[in-house]
DSSP file (Angstrom, degrees, kcal/mol; ACC not computed):
  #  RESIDUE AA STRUCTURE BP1 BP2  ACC     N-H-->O    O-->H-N    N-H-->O    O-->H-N    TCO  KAPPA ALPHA  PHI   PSI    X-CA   Y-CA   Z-CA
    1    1 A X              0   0    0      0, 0.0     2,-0.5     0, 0.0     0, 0.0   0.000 360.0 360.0 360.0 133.3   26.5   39.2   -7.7
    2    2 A X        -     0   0    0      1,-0.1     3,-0.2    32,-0.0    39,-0.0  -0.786 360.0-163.1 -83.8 114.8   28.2   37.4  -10.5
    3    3 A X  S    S+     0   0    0     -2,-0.5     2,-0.4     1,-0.2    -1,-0.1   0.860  76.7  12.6 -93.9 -13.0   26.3   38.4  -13.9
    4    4 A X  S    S-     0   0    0      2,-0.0    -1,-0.2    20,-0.0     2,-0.2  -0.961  74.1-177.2-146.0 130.9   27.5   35.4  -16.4
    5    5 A X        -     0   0    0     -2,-0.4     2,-1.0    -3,-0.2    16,-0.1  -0.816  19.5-141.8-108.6 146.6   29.3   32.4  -14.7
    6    6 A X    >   -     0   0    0     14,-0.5     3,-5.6     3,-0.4    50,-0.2  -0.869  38.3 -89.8-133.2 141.5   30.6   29.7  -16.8
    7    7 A X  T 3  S-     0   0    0     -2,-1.0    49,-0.9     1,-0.3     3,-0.1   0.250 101.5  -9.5 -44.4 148.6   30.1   26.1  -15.2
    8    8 A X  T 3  S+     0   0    0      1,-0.2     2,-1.4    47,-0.1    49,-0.5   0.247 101.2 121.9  68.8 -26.4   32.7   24.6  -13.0
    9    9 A X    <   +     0   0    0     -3,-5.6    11,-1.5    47,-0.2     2,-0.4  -0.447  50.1  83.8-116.0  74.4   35.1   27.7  -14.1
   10   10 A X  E     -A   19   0A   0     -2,-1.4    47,-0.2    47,-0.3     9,-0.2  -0.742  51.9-157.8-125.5-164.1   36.0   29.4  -10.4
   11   11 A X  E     -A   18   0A   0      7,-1.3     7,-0.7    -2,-0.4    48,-0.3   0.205  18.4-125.6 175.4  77.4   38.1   29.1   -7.9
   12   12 A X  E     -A   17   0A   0      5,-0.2     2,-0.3     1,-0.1     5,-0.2  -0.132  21.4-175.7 -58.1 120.0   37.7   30.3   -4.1
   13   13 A X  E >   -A   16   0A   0      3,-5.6     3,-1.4     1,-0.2    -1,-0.1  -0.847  41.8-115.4-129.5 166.0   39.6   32.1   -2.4
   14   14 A X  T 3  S+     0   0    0     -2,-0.3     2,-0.8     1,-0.2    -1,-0.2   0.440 119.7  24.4 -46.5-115.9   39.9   33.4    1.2
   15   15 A X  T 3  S-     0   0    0     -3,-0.1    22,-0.9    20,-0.1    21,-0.3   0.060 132.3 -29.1  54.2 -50.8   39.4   37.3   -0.2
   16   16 A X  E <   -A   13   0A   0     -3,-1.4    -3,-5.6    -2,-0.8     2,-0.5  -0.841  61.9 -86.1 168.4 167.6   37.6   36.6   -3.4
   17   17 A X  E     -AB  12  34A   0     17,-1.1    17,-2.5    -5,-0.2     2,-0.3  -0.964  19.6-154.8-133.4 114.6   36.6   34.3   -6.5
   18   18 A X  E     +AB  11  33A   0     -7,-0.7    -7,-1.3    -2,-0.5     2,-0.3  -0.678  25.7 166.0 -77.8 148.8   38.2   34.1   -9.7
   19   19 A X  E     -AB  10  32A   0     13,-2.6    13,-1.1    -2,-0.3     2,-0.5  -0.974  38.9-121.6-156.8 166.3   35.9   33.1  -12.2
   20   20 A X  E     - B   0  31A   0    -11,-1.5   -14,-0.5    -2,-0.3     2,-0.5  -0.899  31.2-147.2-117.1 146.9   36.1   33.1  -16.2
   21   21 A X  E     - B   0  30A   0      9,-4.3     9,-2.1    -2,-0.5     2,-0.2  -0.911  17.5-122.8-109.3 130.8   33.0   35.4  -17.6
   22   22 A X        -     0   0    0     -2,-0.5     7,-0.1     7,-0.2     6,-0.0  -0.606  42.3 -75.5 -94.0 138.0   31.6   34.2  -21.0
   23   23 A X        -     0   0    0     -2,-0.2     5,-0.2    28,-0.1     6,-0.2  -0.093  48.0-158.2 -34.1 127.8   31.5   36.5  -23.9
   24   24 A X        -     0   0    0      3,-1.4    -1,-0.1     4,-0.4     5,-0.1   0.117  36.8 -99.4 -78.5-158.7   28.8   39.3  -23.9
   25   25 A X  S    S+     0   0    0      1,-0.1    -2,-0.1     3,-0.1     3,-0.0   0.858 122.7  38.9-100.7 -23.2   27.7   40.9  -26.7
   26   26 A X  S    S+     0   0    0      2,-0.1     2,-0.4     1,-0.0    -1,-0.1   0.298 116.6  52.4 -96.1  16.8   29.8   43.9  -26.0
   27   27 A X        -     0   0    0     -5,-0.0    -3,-1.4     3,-0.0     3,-0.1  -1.000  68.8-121.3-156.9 157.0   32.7   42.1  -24.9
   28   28 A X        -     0   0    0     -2,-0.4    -4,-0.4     1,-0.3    20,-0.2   0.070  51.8 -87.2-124.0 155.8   35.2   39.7  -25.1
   29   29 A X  E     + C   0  47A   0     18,-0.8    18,-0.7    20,-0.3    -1,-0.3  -0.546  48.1 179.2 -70.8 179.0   35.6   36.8  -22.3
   30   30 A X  E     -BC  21  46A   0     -9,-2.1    -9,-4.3    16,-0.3     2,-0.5  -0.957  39.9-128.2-165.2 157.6   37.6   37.1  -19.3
   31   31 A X  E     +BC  20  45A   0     14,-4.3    14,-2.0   -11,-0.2    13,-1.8  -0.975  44.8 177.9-105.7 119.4   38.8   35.7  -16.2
   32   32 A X  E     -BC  19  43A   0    -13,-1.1   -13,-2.6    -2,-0.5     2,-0.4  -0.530  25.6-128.6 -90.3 152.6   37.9   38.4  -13.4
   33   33 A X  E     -BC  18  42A   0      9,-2.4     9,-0.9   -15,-0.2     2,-0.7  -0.859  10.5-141.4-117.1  94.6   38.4   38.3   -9.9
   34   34 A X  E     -BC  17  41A   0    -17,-2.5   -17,-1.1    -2,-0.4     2,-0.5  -0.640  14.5-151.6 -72.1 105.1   35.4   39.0   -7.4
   35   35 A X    >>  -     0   0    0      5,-0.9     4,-2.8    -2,-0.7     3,-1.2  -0.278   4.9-165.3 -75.3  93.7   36.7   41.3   -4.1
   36   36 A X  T 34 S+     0   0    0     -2,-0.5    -1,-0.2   -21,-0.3   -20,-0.2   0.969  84.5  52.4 -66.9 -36.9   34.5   40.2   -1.4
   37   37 A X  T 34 S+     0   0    0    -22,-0.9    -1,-0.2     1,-0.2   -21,-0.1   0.637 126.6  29.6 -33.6 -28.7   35.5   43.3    0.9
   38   38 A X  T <4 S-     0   0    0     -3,-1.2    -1,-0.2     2,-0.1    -2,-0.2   0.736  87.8-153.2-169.6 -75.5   34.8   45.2   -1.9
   39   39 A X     <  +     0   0    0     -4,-2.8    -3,-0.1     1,-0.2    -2,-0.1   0.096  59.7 121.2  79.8   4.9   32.1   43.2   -3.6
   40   40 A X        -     0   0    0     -5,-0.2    -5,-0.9    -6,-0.1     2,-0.9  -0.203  57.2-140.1 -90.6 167.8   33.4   45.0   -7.0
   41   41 A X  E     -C   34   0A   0     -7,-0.2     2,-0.3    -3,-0.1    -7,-0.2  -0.926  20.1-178.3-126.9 146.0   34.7   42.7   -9.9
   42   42 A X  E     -C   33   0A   0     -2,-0.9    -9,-2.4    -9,-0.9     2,-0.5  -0.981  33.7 -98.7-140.2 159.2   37.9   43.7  -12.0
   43   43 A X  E     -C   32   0A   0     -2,-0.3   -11,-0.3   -11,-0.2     3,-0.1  -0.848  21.6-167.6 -97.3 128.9   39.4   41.7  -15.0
   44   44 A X  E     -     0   0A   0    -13,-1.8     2,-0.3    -2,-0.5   -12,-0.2   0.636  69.6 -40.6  -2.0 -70.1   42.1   39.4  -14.6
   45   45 A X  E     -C   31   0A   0    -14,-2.0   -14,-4.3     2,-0.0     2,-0.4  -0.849  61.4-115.0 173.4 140.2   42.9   38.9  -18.5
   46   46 A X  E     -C   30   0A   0     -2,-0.3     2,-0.4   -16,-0.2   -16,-0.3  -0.863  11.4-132.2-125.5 179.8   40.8   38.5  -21.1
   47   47 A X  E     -C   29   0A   0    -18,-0.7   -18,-0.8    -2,-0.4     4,-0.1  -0.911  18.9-176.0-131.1 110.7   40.3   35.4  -23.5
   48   48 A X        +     0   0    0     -2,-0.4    -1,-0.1   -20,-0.2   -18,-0.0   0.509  50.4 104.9 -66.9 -52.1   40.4   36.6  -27.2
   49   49 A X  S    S-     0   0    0      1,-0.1     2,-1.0   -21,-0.0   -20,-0.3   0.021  82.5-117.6 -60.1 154.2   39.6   33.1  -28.7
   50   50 A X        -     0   0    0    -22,-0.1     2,-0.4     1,-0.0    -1,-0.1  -0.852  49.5-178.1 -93.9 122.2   36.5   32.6  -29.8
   51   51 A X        -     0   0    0     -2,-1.0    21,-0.2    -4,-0.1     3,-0.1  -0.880  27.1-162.8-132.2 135.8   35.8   30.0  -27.5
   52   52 A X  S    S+     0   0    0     19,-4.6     2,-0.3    -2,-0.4    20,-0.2   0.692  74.9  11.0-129.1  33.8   32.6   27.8  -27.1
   53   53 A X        -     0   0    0     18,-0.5    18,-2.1   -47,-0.0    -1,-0.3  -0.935  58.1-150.0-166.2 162.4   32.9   26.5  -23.9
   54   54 A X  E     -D   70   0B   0     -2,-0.3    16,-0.1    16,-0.2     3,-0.1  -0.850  13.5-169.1-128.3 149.0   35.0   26.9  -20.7
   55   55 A X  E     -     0   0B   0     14,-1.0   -47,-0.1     1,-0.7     2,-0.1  -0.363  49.0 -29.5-164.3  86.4   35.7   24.0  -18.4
   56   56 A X  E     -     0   0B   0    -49,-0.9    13,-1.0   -50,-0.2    -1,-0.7  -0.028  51.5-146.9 112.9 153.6   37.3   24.5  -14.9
   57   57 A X  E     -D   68   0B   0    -49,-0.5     2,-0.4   -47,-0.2   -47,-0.3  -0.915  11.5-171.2-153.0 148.0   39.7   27.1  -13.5
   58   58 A X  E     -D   67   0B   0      9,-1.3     9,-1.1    -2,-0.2     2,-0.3  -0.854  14.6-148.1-154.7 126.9   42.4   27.0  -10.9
   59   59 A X  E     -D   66   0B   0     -2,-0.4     2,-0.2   -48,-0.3     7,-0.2  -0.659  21.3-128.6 -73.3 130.9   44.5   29.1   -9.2
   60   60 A X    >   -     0   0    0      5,-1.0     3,-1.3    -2,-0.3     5,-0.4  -0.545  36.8-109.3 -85.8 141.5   48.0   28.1   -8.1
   61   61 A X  T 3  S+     0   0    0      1,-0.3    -1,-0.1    -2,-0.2    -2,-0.0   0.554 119.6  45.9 -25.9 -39.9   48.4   29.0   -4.1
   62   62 A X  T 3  S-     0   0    0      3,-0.0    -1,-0.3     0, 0.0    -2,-0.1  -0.019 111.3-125.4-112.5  34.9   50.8   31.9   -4.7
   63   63 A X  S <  S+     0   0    0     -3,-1.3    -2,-0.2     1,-0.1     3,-0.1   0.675  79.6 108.1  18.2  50.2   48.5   33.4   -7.5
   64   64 A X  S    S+     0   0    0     -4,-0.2     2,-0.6     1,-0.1    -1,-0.1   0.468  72.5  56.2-111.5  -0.2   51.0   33.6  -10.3
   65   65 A X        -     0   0    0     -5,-0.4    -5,-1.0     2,-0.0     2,-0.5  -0.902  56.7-175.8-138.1 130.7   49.6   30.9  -12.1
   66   66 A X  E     -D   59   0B   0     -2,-0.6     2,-0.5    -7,-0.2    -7,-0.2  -0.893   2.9-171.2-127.1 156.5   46.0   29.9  -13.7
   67   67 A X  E     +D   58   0B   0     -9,-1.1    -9,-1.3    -2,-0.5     2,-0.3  -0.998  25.5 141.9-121.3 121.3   44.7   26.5  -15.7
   68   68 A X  E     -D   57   0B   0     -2,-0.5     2,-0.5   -11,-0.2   -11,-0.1  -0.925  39.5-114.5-145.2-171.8   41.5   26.6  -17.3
   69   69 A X  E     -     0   0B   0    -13,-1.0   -14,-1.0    -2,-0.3     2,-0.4  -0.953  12.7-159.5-138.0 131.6   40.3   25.2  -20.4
   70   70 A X  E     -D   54   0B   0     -2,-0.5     2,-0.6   -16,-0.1   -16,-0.2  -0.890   7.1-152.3-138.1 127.7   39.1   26.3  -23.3
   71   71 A X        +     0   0    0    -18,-2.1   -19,-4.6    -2,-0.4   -18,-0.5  -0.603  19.7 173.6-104.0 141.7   36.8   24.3  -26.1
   72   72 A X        -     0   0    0     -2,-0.6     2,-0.4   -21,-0.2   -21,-0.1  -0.969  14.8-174.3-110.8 116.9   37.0   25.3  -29.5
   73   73 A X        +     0   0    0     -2,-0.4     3,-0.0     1,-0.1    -2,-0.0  -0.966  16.1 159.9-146.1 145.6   35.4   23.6  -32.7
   74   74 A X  S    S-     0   0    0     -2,-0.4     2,-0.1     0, 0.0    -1,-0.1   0.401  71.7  -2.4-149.4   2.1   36.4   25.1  -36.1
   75   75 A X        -     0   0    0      2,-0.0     2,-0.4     0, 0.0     0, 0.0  -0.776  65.4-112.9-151.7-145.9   35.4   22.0  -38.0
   76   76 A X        -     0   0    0     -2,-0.1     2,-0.3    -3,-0.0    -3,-0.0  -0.888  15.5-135.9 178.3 173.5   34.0   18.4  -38.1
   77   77 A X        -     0   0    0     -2,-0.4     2,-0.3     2,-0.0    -2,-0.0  -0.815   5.5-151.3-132.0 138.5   35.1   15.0  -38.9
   78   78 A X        -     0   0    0     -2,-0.3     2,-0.3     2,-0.0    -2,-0.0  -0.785  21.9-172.3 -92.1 144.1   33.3   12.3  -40.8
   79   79 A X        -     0   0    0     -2,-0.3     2,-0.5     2,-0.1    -2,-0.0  -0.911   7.2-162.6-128.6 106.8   34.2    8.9  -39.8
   80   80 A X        -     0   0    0     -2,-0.3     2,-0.1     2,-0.0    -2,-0.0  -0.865  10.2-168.8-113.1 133.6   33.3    5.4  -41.3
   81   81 A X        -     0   0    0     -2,-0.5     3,-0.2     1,-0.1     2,-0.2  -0.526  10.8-163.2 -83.2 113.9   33.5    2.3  -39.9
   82   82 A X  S    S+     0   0    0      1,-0.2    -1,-0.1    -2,-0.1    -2,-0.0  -0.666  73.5   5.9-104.3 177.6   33.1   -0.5  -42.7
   83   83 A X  S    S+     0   0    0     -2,-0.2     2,-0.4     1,-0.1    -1,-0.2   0.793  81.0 167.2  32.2  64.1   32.1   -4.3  -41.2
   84   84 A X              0   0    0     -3,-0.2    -1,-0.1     1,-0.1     0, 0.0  -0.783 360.0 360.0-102.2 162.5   31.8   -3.3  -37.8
   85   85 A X              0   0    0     -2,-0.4    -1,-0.1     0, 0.0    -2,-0.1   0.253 360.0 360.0-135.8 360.0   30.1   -6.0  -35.5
């Protein structure tokens, strides 16, 4: 059982699932790996940034390589538009 999933952000593989774990309270994220022989989960690397959303993961074929995405917001933008029609 996977206890915090974060949408879209796995990746299946014959063996196992990488998946990125959203922050807890006592911990940090991380991308973890679930063994299914095993059933046990072990961390991968974990993700430091204060992040407030994940969105996708993939693993490259010869596992050396992972892509995921990570959304961040640290401000906000005012915009106006004068005479718009």
């Amino acid at each position: 059982m996977l206890p915090s999933l974060g949408s879209r952000s796995f990746a299946v593989r014959e063996d196992g699932i990488y998946y990125l774990q959203r922050a807890m309270a006592e911990s940090d994220a991380s991308i973890r790996f679930l063994d299914f022989a095993t059933g046990k989960s072990r961390e991968i690397a974990p993700i430091k940034e204060s992040a407030g959303g994940f969105g996708g993961l993939t693993v490259s074929p010869d596992r050396n390589t992972m892509l995921f995405a990570v959304a961040t917001r640290t401000g906000s933008n005012v915009m106006v538009v004068d005479n718009f029609r």
